[in-house]
C-alpha positions, 0 to 999 in steps of 0.5 A: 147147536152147540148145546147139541154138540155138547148133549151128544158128547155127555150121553157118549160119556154115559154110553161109555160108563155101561160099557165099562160097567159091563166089562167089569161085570164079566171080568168078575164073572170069569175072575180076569183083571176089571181094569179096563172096564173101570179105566172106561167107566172113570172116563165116561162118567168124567166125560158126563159130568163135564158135559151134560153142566156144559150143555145146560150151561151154553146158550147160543144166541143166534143174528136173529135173535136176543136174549133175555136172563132171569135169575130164579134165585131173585125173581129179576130180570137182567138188564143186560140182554144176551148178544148173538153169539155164545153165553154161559149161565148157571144151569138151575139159576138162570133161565134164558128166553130167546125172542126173534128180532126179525120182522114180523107182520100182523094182518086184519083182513076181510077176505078169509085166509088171509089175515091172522084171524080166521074169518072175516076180520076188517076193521069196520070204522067212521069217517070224519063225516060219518061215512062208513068204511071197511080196512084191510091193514097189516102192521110189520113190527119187530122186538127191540133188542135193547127192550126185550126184557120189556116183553119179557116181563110184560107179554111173554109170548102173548104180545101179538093178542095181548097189544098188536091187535087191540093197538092195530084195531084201536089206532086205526079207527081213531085215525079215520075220525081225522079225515072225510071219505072223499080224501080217501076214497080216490085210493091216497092212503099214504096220509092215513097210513102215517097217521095209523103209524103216529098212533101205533108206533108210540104205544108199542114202543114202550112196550118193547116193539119197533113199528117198521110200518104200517099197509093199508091192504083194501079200502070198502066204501059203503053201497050208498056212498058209492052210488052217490060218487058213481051220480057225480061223476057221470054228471061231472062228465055231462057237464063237461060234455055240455061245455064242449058242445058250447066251446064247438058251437062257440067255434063255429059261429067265430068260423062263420064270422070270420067267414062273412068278413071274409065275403064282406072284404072281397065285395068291398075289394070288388066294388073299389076296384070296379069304381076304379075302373069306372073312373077310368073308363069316364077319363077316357070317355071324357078325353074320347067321346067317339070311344063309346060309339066304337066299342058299341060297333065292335059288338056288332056282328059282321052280317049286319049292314043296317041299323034301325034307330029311333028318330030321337036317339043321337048319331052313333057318329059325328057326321060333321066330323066325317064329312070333314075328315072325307072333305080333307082326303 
């Protein structure tokens, strides 16, 4: 911006040296005094000479942004990279080549349009168990400002071709090889992701690149492999529904025996208490013979007025004991 300002104040300044040019020309022409147009062609040329060195001579380096000085006179590079903020160089000397260091980002990817090939671009690699499998990655990278003369020197303009790519495409593959297909395939890529970054981030470190980190996009697994998942999970499922059939008719033949302990206890409870009262019953019998011969009457209706019984049955009464008890009153 600044260079700019100072651009546009250099061609003001050569404006204004024609102008005065053209004042002189008609001064002359009608033999007047050419004073004025030599006052501003003085200035003007002033003005373009101080300014179009100026504009060639400041760089501005902006937040964003660093950087790096080349000496043509000596074909080296400086180590001292330009800060953001204003610079004077020697025009003609010194040639500054600024690089952003913002973030930028580096996608391979299957679905067209969407990485920063055109076309299909997935990386294709091998498990540790020899399963094949497909990635979508993006690499988000920056350059490091402290070693930008590194990419200066080394890449120019050409790093994402010349190194992010092969080193994206490269590490990846070598970081499938550490692990099988069932360690990946239940979608926890973060593993390998940090495994992608171990191999990455030092490669482009020396090269003058700092990784941020590194995506893992979208994971294919081969036809095979996931027929073969989708096999065992639905005879996973059969076995887990053949364990509950087991548990329930487990559950139900507890159920029954709780069930006929239950009935077995209230017999037993049944029978002690009927063996209970039968041994009442023969106490009192035995302290009352008569007892029995009473209740039988009681069961008797109120109609009958004779009862037929064998010649060899006992007496309902003691007959003895009734002729007594009618002797006494």
């Amino acid at each position: 911006m600044i260079s700019l300002f100072f651009i546009i104040i250099a061609l003001a300044g050569l404006a204004g040296m024609g102008f005065g040019i053209f004042l002189i020309v008609q001064a002359v022409q009608n033999n007047d005094p050419a004073r004025q147009g030599v006052t501003i062609t003085i200035i003007g040329s002033a003005v373009a000479i101080v300014f179009f060195p100026l504009s060639a001579g400041i760089v501005e380096i902006e937040p964003d942004e660093v950087g790096v000085v080349f000496n043509v006179l000596s074909g080296e590079l400086s180590e001292e990279p330009l800060e953001p903020g204003l610079h004077l160089i020697i025009p003609g000397v010194q040639d500054v080549t600024i690089y952003s260091t913002a973030q930028q980002e580096y996608t391979v990817s299957g679905v067209v349009g969407e990485g920063a090939v055109e076309g299909d671009d997935a990386i294709t690699a091998l498990t540790q168990d020899g399963q094949q499998v497909r990635l979508d990655v993006t690499i988000i990278y920056r350059i490091d400002s402290n070693n930008a003369d590194v990419v200066r020197e080394n890449w120019r303009g050409n790093w994402e071709n010349g190194l992010i790519r092969p080193a994206l495409r490269n590490q990846t593959r070598a970081a499938l090889t550490q692990f099988r297909v069932e360690e990946i395939y239940g979608g926890e890529h973060g593993q390998l992701e940090n495994a992608i970054e171990e191999g990455i981030r030092e490669l482009i470190a020396e090269e003058g690149f700092v990784l941020s980190n590194v995506l893992i996009r979208n994971i294919e697994f081969s036809e095979q492999y996931v027929a073969s998942i989708e096999q065992k999970q639905v005879a996973q499922q059969e076995a887990l529904e053949a364990e509950f059939r087991v548990r329930e008719r487990q559950q139900e033949a507890e159920q029954a025996r709780a069930l006929a302990q239950g009935d077995a206890d209230a017999a037993r409870i049944r029978a002690e208490g009927e063996a209970a009262a039968l041994e009442l019953i023969n106490e009192q019998l035995s302290q009352n013979p008569a007892l029995i011969q009473w209740r039988y009457i009681e069961t008797l209706g109120d109609d009958v007025e004779l009862i037929v019984i064998p010649s060899n049955s006992p007496f309902l009464f003691d007959l003895e004991s009734l002729v007594q008890q009618s002797g006494a009153e």
